[in-house]
C-alpha positions as CSV (number, residue, x, y, z in Angstrom):
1,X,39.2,16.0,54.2
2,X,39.5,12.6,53.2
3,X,41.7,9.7,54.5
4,X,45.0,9.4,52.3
5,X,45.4,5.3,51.9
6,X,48.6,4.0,52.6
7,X,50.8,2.4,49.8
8,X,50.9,-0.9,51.1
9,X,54.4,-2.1,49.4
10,X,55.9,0.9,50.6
11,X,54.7,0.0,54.3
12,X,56.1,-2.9,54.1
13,X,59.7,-2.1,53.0
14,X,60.3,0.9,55.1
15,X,60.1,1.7,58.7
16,X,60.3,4.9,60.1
17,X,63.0,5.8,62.9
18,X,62.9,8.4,66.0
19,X,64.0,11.2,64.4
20,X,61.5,10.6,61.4
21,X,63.6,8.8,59.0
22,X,62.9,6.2,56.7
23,X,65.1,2.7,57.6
24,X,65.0,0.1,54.5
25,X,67.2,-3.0,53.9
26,X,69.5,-3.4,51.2
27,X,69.1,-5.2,47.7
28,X,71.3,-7.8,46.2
29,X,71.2,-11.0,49.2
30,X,68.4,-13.0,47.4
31,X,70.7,-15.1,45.2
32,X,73.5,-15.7,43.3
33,X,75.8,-15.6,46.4
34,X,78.3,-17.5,46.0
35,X,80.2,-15.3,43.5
36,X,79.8,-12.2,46.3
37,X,82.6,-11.9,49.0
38,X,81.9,-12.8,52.5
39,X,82.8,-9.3,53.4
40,X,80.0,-8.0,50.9
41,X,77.1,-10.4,52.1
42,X,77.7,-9.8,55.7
43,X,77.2,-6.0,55.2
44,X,74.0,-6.9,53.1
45,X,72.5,-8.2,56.1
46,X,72.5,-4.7,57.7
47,X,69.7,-2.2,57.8
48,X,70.5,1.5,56.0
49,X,68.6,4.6,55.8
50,X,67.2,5.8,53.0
51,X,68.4,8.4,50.8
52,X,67.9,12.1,51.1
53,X,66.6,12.3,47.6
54,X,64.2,9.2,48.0
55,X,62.8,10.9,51.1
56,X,60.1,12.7,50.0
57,X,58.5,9.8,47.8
58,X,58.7,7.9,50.6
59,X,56.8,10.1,52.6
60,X,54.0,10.6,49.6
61,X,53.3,7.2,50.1
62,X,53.2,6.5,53.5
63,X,51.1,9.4,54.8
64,X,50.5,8.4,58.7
65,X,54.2,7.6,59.4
């Protein structure tokens, strides 16, 4: 068999936690912040777990995690 390469944007968006799922930070803290609440941006900041749906993809494309 041959090695599976790694999809390297994927590698670098997602990390993969203890129990084998895939942590990913959130969109929309780039710019255009001063319209969005405090309240909003600060919970931006925070890391999330991808979705149950996306999971598989994910895992297409990063073979070794």
């Amino acid at each position: 068999m041959p090695k599976i390469k790694t999809h390297r944007a994927t590698a670098k968006r997602f990390t993969v936690t203890g129990s084998g799922e895939f942590k990913r930070n959130k969109a929309y803290k780039s710019h255009i912040l001063e319209k969005k609440t405090r309240k909003r941006k600060r919970n931006l900041r925070k890391a999330t777990l991808a979705s149950a749906s996306d999971r598989s993809n994910v895992k297409k494309m990063l073979p070794y995690a």
